[in-house]
N, C-alpha and C positions, 0 to 999 in steps of 0.2 A: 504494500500500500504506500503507495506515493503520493505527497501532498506537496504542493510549493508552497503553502505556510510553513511547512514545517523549515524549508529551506530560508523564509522570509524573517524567522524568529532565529533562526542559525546565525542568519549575517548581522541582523539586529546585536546577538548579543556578543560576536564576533569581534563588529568594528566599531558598535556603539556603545556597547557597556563596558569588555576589559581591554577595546581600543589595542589590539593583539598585533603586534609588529613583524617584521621580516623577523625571520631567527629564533623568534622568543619561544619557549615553552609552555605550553598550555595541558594541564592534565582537567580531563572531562569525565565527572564522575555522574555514570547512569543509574537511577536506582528503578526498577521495576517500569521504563521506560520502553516505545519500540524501538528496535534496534536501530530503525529507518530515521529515526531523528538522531542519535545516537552519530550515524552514518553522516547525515547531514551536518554535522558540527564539526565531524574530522575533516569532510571537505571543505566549509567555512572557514576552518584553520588554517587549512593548505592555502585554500586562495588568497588570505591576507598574509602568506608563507611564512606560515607559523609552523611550528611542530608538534603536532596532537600527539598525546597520549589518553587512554580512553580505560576504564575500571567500572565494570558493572557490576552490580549487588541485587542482590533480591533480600526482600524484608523479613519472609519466611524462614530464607539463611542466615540472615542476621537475628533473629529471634531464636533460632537454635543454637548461635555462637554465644548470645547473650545470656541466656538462662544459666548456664555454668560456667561463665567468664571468671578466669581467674585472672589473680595477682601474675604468676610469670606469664599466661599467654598473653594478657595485655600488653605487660613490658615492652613483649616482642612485636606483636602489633606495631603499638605505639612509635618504637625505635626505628622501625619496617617504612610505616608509612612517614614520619618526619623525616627520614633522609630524604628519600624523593618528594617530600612539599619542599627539601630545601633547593631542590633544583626547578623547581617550578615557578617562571615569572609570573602566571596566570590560570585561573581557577573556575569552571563552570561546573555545578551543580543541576542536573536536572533531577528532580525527586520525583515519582509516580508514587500511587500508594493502592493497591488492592483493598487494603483495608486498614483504615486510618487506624484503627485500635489492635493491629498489631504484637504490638509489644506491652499492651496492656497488664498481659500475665507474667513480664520478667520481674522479679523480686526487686524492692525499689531500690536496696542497698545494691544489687547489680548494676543499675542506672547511675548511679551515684558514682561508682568506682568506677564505670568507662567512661565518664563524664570527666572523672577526677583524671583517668589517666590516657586521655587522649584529648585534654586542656591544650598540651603542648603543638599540637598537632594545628589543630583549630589555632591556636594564637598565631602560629608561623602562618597558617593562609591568609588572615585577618588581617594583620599587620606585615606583611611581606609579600604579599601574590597581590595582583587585580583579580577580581572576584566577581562572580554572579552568581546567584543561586534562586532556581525558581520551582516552582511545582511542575506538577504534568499534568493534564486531563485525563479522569480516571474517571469511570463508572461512579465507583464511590464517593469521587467530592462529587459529582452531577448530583449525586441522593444524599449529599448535606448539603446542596445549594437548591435545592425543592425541585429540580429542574431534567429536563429530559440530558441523555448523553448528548446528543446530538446540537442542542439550542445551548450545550453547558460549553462542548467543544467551541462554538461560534462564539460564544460571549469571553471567552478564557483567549483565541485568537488574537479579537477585537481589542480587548485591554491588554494583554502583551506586546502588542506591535503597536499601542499607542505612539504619538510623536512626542517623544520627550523633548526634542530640543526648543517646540514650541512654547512649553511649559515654564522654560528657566528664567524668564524678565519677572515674572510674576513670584519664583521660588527664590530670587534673589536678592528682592523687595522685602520677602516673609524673615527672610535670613537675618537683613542688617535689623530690621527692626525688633526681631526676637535680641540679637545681641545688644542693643537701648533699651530693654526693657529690665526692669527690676523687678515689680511683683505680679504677680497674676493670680487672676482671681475669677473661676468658675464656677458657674451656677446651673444645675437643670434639676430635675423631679431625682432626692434622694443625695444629691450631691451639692457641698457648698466647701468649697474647697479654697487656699490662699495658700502660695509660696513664692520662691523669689529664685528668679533665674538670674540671678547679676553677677556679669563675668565669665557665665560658658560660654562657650561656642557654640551657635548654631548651624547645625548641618542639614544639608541638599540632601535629598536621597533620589534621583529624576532618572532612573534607567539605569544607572551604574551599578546598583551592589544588590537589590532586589529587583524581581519582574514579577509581579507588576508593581509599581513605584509611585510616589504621589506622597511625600511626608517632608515635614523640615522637623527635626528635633533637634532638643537640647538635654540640660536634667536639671532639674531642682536644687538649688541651695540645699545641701543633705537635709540639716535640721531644720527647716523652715517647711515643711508639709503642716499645716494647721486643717481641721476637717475631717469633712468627711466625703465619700465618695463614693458611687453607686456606678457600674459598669452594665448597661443595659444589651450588648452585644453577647453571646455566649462563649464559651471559650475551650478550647481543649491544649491540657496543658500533661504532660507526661504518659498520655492515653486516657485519661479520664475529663468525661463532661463536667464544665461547671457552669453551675447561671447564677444569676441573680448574686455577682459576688460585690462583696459591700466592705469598704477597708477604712477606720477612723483612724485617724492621724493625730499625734502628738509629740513635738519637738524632733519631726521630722521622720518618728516611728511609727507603725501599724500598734497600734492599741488592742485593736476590736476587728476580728476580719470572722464575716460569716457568707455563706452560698447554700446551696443545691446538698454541696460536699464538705459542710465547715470542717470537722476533722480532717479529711484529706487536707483542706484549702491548709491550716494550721501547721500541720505537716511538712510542707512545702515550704512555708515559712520558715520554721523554725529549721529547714536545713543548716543555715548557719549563720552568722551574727548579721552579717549584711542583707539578707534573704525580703529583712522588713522594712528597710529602707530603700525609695525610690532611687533608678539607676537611669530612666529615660523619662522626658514628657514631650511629645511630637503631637502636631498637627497634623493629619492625613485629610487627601484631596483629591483623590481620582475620579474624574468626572465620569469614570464608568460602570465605576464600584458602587453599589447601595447597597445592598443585602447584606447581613454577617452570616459566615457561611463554615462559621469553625475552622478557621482556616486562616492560622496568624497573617501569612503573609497577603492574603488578597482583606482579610480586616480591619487589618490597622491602615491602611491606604483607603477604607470606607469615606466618599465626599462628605465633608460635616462632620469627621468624627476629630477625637482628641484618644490620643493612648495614654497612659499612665504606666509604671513597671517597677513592679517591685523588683530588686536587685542589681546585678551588674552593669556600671555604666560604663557605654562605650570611651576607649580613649582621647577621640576626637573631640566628646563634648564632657568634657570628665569631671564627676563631681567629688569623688574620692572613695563612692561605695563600691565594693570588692564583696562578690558573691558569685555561687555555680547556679545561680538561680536569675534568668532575664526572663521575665514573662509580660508581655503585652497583653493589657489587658483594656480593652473597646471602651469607650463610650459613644454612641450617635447625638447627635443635638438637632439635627434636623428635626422639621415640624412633626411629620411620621412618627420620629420615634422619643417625641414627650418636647423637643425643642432643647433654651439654653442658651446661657451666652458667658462669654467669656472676653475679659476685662484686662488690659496691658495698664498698669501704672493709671488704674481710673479710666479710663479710656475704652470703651465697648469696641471689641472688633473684631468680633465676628456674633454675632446675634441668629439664631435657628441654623448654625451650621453654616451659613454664608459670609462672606468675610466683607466689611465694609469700608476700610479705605481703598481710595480711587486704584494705588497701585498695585491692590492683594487681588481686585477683582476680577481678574482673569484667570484665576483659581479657581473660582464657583462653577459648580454643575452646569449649571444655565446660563 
């Protein structure tokens, strides 16, 4: 089965997202993807006379390797795959999933331990390779996005191969002004929340490091989380659903965190000291995205939403919290889903998900 999308989303994120040069190295890791995209990406490489290298996985293999993962095969693992991320100038992830819950039944302390020791791995892509990593259209997310396979594949195209480069006068407008702002102050049904972003950096996310893409984030002054906060989008975080999850805030800590799954949610938490301190807050703005679909990376890019995340904050916008725990967790403000607005230094700007100064508004859906 041959598709020229699928060769359209190859070059897209070939020469537009890790921007892959004559010579460079590119290792392309496929996970329960068809091999025909797979195919399509080592020839995207070639063309822009890169040098592919290509590593498929299946999740059902991985769920066998994980369930008895030890201390030394990790080691080896770990040792195995960082020497070759260390030759690797550039990084594509394509993730398929047969069945999002997976890995639901490996033992949590086994997550924890390939988490902890394949850190190294992951930091070396992160901060040393150029990178993309997106999903694949699966069966399965079609029947957590409510939607036929077919109208799931069109819509999952459509927002992949969006035009990021149209995007950037408006996300570079979003950027300086996140960096002049000091406190912010949101409001919708269930949430009334105040912190202070003064001094990080805010970052682009427009096609480069996630597909599909649409967010400018920062993080929070650690201590300064005041509130409370209600995340109306659902969420799937270690294989488990959670909804309705609701986190109080004090001197920057989670106080009071309850859901669907409050023990689980608590749990998660309490992995380790930084787990309850915020590590990211982004604005997301895909004008193709509405629905929440359990599915971090096409939710947090939801038009009108705001993320919040308890734990690890990225380097680029760094607030100083240090955790194995980065979860993104939704909120919507559009009028749909209960509305909301959100307030810079006093300053309203963005009201029901739409954003009101003259030169953010080229970011709104409509």
């Amino acid at each position: 089965m041959h598709d020229e999308r699928f060769d359209k989303l190859a070059k897209l994120l070939v020469e537009y997202s890790i921007r892959l040069k004559r010579n460079e190295t590119v290792l392309i890791e496929a996970f329960d993807i068809p091999d025909e995209m797979t195919v399509a990406l080592v020839r995207a490489a070639r063309n822009a006379g890169g040098i592919p290298f290509a590593q498929v996985y299946h999740a059902r293999v991985n769920r066998a390797l994980a369930l008895e993962a030890s201390d030394r095969q990790l080691n080896v693992m770990a040792s195995h795959e960082l020497t070759r991320m260390k030759k690797m100038d550039a990084y594509i992830a394509v993730r398929g999933s047969h069945n999002i819950t997976e890995l639901a039944d490996v033992p949590p302390n086994k997550m924890k331990l390939i988490g902890k020791k394949m850190r190294p791995v992951q930091d070396q892509r992160v901060k040393r390779t150029k990178w993309v990593v997106l999903r694949w259209p699966t069966p399965s997310m079609a029947q957590l996005a409510g939607m036929s396979t077919e109208a799931f594949e069109d819509f999952y195209f459509d927002v992949c191969t969006l035009n990021y480069r149209k995007m950037q006068p408006g996300m570079k407008a979003l950027k300086r002004l996140m960096e002049r702002t000091n406190r912010v102050e949101i409001k919708a049904p269930g949430t009334d929340l105040t912190f202070s972003i003064k001094g990080i950096p805010a970052v682009i996310c427009g096609g480069d490091r996630n597909i599909p893409d649409g967010e400018v984030f920062t993080a929070p002054v650690k201590d300064s989380v005041e509130g409370q906060v209600t995340f109306n989008a659902p969420s799937i975080y270690q294989g488990t659903a959670f909804d309705g999850v609701r986190l109080k805030f004090k001197g920057g800590k989670i106080i009071d965190a309850s859901s669907n799954e409050t023990k689980k949610l608590n749990k998660i938490l309490d992995s380790d000291e930084g787990a309850r301190y915020v590590g990211e807050f982004s604005l997301g703005f895909n004008p193709r995205v509405f629905q929440p679909m359990r599915d971090i990376l096409f939710d947090e890019k939801i038009a009108g939403s705001f993320h919040f995340t308890p734990g690890q904050a990225y380097e680029e916008a760094d607030n100083g919290n240090r955790s194995q725990v980065h979860w993104d967790l939704v909120s919507i403000q559009r009028p749909d889903y209960g509305g909301g607005e959100i307030h810079f230094d006093d300053k309203l700007i963005r009201k029901n998900g739409e954003f009101l100064p003259k030169q953010l508004r080229s970011l709104n859906w409509r």
